[in-house]
C-alpha positions in Angstrom: -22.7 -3.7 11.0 -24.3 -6.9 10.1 -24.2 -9.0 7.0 -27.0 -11.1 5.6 -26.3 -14.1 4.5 -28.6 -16.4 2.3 -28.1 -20.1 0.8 -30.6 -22.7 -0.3 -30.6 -26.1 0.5 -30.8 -28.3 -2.4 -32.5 -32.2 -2.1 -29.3 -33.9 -1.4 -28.7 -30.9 1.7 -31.9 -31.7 2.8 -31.4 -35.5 3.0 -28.8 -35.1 4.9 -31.4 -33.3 7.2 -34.0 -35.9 7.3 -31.3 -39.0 7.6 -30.3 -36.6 11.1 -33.6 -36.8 11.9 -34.6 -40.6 10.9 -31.3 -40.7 13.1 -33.2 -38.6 16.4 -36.2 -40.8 16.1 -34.1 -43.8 16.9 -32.8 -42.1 19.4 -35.7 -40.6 20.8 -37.6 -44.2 21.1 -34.5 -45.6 23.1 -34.4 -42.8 25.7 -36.8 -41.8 27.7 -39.0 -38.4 27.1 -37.9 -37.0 30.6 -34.0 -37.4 30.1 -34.3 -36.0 26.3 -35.7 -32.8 27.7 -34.0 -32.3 30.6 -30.6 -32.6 28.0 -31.9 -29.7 25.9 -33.3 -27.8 29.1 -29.6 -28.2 29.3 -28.1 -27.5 26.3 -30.4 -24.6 26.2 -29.0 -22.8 29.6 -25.3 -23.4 28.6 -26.2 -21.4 24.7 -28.1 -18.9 26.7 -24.8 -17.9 29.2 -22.3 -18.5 26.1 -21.5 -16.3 23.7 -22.7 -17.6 20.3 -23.7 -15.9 17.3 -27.1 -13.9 17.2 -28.3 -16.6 14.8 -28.7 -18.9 17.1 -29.6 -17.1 19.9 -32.3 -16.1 18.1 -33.6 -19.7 17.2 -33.2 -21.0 21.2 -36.3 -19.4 21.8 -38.1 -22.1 19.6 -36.7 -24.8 21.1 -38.1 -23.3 24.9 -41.5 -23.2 23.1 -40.9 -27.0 22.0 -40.1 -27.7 25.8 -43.0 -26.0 27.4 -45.0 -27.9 25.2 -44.9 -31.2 26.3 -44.3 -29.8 30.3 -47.7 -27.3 30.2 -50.0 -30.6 31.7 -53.2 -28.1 30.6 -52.1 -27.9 27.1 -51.5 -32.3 27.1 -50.1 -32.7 23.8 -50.4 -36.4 23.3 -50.0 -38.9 20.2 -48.2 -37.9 16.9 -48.0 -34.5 17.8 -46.0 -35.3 21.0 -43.8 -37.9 19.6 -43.1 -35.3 16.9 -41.9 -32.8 19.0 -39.9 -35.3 21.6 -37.8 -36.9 18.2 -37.4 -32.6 17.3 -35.7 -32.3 20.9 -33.6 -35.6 20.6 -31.4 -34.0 17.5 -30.3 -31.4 19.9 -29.8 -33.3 23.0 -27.7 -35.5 20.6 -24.4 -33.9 21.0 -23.2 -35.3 17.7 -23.9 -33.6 14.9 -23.0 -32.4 11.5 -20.5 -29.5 12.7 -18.7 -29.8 16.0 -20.2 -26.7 18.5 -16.9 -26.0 19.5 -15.9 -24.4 16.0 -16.1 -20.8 16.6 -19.6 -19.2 14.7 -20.0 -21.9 12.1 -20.1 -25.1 15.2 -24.0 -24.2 15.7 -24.9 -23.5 11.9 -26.0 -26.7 11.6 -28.4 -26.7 14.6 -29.8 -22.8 13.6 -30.5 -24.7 10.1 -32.3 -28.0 11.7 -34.7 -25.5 14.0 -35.5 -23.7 11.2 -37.1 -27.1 9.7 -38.4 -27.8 12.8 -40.2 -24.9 13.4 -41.9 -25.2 10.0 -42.4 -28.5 10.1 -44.0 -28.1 13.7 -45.2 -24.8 12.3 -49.3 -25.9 13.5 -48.3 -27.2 16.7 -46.5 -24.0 17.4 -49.3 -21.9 16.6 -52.2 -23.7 18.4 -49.8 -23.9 21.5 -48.7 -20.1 21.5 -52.8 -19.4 20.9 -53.7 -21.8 23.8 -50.9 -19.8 26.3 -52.8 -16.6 25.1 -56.5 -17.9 25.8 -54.8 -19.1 29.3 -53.9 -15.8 30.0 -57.1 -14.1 28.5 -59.4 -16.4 30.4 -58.4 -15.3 34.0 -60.1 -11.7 32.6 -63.2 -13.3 31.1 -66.5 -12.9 32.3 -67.0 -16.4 33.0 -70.2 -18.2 32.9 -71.3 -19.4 36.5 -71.6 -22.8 34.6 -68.2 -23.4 32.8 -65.0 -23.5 35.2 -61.7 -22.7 34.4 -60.7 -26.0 33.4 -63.8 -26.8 31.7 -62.9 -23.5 29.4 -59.4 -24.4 28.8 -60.4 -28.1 28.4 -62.8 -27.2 25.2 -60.2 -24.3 24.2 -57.5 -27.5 24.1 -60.0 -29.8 22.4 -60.7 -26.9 19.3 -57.0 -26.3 18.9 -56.0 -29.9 18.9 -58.4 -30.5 16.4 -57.2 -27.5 14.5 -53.8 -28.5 14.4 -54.6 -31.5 12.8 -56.4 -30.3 10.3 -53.9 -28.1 9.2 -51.6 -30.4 9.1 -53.6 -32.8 7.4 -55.1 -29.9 4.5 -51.0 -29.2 4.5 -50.2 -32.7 3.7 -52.5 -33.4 1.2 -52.1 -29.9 -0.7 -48.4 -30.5 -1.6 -49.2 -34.4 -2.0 -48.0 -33.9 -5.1 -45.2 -31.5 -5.2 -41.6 -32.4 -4.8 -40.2 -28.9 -3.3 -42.3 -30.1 0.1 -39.7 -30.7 3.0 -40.9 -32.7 5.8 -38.7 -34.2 8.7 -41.7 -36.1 10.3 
């Protein structure tokens, strides 16, 4: 038997969100990239032996895909987009947070509710990355022209996705300008 549970986060919840994350930036400038991902790499294996709720089991997937981003060197997220997801890490390598982990179910309710955010917040990155992994994979089937590598292939498949990405986000941006139910971390 499982039981659905559903809640909304009102302006003042989500504050509380984004001050947490105002919060990871600062961390996240005054530690290095390396040591902020090898503590979620971390925190990751120890949720992935333990025994915690199916909710966030589920949502430790995301933050793998958040790590493989910024290690694939082919896929070379750089600027905004990579500081984005490096502050995104640094809440969860930050072992302080809202609710303790070690209270039984509810301790990692907090951290099931901040990757939700991320993940739709990152939502573009995500996408062009997971798309990028398939072409990758897709490409070593292609016929290939004698004139395009490999790495010349992924190289413009990068360059269109990137640029994607940031259009999206940009066309995101300035569609809800205006409106006030828009949540954004970043």
């Amino acid at each position: 038997m499982t039981l659905r549970v559903t809640f909304d986060l009102e302006e003042a919840d989500l504050k509380f969100f984004r001050t947490q994350m105002k919060r990871a930036q600062e961390l996240a400038a005054a530690t290095p990239e390396k040591t902020i991902v090898e503590n979620v790499e971390k925190m990751v294996a120890e949720l992935s032996s333990a025994t915690v709720p199916a909710f966030v089991q589920q949502r430790v997937d995301k933050l793998r895909s958040l790590i493989e981003m910024l290690r694939d060197a082919e896929w070379a997220l750089g600027g905004v987009e990579r500081r984005n997801v490096v502050t995104a890490l640094a809440y969860f390598a930050d072992p302080h947070d809202l609710i303790p982990d070690t209270v039984p179910v509810l301790g990692y309710l907090d951290d099931a509710i901040m990757i939700e955010l991320v993940v739709r917040e990152l939502g573009h990155e995500i996408e062009a990355f997971e798309d990028f992994c398939r072409i990758r994979i897709e490409e070593a089937s292609r016929n290939r022209k004698s004139d395009l590598s490999r790495e010349d292939y992924l190289a413009l498949k990068r360059q269109q996705l990137h640029l994607r990405m940031r259009r999206r986000r940009q066309a995101r941006r300035s569609s809800v300008s205006t409106a006030r139910t828009r949540f954004r971390l970043f």
